[in-house]
C-alpha positions as CSV (number, residue, x, y, z in Angstrom):
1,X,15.8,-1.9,-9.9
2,X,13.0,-4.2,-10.0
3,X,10.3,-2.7,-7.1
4,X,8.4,-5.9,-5.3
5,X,5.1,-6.7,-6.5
6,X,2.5,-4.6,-4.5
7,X,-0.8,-6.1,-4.1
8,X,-3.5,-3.1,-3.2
9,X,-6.8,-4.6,-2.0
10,X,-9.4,-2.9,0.0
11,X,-8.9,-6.1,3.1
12,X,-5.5,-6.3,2.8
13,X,-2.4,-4.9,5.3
14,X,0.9,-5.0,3.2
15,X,1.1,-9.3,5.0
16,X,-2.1,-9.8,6.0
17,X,-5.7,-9.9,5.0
18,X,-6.9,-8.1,8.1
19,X,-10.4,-9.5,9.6
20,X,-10.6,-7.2,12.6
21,X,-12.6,-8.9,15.4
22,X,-14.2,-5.5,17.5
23,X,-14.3,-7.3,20.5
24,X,-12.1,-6.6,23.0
25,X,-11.0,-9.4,25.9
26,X,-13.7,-10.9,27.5
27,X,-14.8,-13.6,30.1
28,X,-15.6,-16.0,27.9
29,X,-17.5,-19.2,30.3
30,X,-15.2,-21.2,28.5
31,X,-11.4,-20.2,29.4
32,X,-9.9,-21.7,26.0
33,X,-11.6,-19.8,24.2
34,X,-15.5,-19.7,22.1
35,X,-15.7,-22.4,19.2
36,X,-15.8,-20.6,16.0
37,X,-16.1,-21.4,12.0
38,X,-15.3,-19.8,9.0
39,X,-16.3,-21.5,5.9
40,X,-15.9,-20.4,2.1
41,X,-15.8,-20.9,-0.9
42,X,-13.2,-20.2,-4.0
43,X,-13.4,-20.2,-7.6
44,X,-12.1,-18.5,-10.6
45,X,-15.2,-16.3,-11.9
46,X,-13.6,-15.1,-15.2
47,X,-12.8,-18.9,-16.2
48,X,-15.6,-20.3,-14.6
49,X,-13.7,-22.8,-12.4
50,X,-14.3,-24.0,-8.9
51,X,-10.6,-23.9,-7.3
52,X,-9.0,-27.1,-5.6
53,X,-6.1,-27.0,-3.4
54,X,-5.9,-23.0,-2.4
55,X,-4.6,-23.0,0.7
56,X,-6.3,-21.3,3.6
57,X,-4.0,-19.7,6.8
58,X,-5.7,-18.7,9.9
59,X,-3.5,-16.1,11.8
60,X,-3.8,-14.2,14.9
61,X,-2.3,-10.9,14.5
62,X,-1.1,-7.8,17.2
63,X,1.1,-4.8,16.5
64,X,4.6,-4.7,17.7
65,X,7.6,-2.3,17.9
66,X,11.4,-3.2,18.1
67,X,14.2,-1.4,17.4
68,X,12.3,2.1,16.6
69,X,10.1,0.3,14.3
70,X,6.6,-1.1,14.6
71,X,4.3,-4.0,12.8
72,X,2.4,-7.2,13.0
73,X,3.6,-10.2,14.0
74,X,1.5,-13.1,13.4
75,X,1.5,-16.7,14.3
76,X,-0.6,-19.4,12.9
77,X,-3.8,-20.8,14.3
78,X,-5.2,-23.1,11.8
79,X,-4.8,-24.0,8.0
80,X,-7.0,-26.2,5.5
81,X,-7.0,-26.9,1.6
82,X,-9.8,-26.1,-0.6
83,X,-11.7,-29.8,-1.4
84,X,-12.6,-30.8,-4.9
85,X,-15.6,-28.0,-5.1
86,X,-13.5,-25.2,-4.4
87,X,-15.0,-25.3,-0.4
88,X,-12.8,-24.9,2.9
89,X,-13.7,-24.8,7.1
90,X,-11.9,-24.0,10.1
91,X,-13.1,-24.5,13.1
92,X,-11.2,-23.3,16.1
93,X,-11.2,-21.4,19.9
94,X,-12.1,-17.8,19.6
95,X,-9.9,-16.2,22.0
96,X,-8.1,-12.9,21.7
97,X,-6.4,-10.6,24.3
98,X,-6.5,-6.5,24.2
99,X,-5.4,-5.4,20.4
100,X,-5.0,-8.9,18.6
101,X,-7.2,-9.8,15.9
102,X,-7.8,-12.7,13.5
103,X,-7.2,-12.5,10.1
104,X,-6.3,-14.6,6.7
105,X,-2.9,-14.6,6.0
106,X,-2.1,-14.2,2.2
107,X,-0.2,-17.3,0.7
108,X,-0.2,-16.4,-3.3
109,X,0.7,-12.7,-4.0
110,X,-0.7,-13.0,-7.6
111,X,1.3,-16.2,-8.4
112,X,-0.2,-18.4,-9.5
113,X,-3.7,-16.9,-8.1
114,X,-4.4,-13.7,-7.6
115,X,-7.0,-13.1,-5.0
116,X,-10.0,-10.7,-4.7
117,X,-11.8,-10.7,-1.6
118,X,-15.6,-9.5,-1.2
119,X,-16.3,-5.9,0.8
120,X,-18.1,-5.6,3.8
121,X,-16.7,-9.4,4.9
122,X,-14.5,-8.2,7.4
123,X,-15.5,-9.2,10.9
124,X,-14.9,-12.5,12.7
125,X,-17.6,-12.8,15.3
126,X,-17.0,-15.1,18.1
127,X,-19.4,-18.3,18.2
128,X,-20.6,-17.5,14.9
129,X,-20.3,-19.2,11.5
130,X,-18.5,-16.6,9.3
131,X,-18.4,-17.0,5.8
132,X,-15.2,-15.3,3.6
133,X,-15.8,-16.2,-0.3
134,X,-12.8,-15.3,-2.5
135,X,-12.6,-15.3,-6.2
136,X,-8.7,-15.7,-7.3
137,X,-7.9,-15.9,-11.2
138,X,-4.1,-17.1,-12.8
139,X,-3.1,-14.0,-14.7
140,X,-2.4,-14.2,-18.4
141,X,1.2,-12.8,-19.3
142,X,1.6,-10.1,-22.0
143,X,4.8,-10.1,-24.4
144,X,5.4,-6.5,-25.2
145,X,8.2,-6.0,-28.2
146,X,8.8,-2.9,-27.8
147,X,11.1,-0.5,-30.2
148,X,11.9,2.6,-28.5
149,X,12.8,5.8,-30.4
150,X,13.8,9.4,-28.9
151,X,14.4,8.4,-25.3
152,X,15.8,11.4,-24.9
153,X,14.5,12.2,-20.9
154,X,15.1,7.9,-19.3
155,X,14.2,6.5,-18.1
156,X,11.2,5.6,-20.1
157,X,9.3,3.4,-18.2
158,X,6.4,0.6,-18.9
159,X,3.7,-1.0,-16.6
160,X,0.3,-3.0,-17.2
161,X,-2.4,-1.6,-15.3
162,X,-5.6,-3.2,-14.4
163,X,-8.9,-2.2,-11.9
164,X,-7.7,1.0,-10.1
165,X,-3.5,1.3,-10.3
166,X,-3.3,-2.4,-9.9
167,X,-0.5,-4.1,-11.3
168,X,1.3,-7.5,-10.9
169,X,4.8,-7.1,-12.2
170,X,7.0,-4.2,-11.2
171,X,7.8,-1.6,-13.1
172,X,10.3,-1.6,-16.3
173,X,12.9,0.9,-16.9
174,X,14.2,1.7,-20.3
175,X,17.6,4.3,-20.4
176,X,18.6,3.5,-24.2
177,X,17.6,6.5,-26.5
178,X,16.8,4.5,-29.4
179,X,16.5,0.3,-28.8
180,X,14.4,-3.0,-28.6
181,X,13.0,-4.5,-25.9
182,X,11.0,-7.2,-24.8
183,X,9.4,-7.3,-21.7
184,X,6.8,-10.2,-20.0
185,X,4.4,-8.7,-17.6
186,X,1.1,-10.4,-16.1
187,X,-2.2,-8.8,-15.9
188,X,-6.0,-9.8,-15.4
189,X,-7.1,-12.0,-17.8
190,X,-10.5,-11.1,-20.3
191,X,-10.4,-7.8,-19.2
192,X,-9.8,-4.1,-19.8
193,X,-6.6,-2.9,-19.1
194,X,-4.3,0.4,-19.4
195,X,-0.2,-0.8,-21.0
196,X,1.2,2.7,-19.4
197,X,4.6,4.5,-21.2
198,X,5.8,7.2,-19.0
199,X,8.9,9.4,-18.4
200,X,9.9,13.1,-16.6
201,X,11.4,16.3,-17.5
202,X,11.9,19.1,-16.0
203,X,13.3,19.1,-12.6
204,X,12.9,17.1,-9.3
205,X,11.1,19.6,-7.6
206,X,9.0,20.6,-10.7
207,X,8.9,17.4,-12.9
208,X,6.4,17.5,-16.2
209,X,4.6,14.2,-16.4
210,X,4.9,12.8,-20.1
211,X,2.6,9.5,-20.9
212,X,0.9,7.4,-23.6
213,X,-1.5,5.3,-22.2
214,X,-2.8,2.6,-24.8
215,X,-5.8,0.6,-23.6
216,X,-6.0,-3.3,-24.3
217,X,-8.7,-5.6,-23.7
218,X,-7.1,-9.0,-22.7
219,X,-8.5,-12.6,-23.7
220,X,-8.1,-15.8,-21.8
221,X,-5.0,-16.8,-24.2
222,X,-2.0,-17.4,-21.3
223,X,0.3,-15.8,-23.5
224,X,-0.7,-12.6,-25.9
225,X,2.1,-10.9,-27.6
226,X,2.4,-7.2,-28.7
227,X,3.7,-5.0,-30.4
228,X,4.7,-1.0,-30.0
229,X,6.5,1.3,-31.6
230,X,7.3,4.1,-29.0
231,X,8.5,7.8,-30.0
232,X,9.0,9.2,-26.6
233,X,9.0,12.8,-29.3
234,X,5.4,12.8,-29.2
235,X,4.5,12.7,-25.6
């Protein structure tokens, strides 16, 4: 079973890119609320490209439970397209109650942009012009023709791993003992990257971690096949 695609970021919830205002209700002289910006800008910095049309969502988030559960429900304040230069602005009221918070919801998920947001970003002040850069790159896809041998202990499984455990497609089982593959999964493109090969033995409350981890560095190409030969025997 495919797993969904897990984006790990420093600023982002598992929904939401998560711009915690610190203030708490106040009296504002105006009742609606304090006029407020946040500007940007976004571009591709591996490609060198300036990035038209990404769409910016404003949210106002606040935890909730229901039902024995709890989470974030968010509702839209304000949205705006990136111009010709890659630049955006929203202006709108700042005005939260006790626990909300504003925040920029994500709209890709690595398809087609993957987004990176800048540390130490993460306040929205009231009144103030805040500026949130992003850099957001289309991942290249890897062809992997794989020929499994001695899958003795499946599943064997297969992941492209870039930065720190980052990865864009889910993981891919193989049960077959001996067989060929083909799998497509996306990673970040003219970089350095880990293609990961790991299976278990042993039992599941002692299991023996067994992996071949072959580094690649990736090229701007949208498309890069490869090849492996995989003898699951000498790992």
């Amino acid at each position: 079973m495919r797993k969904p695609l897990v984006i790990i970021l420093a600023l982002i919830s598992p929904c939401v890119l998560t711009l915690v205002s610190c203030s708490k209700e106040k009296n504002y002289p105006n009742p609606h609320g304090v006029e407020t910006t946040i500007k940007g800008h976004v571009s591709d910095p591996i490609r060198g490209l300036n990035i038209s049309g990404y769409k910016i969502v404003l949210v106002k988030s606040a935890p909730f439970c229901a039902n024995f559960m709890c989470g974030t429900r968010s509702e839209e304040v304000a949205s705006t397209l990136t111009d010709s230069n890659g630049d955006y602005i929203i202006k709108f009221d700042y005005n939260l109650n006790q626990g909300e918070s504003y925040g920029i919801s994500e709209q890709y998920y690595g398809n087609p942009y993957y987004p990176e947001y800048p540390a130490g970003k993460s306040e929205i002040k009231a009144g103030n012009i805040n500026v949130l850069n992003i850099d957001a790159w289309e991942p290249i896809r890897l062809t992997l023709n794989i020929d499994v041998l001695n899958n003795n202990h499946p599943s064997l499984n297969v992941r492209a791993e870039f930065g720190t455990n980052k990865i864009l497609d889910a993981t891919e089982f193989i049960y077959e003992q001996n067989t060929k593959k083909v799998y497509s999964l996306r990673s970040k493109p003219n970089s350095n990257i880990n293609i990961i090969f790991w299976y278990y033995t042993g039992t599941n409350a002692s299991p023996v971690l067994h992996q071949k981890t072959i580094p690649f560095r990736t090229t701007l190409a949208p498309v890069t096949p490869l090849n492996f030969t995989i003898d699951c025997s000498t790992f």
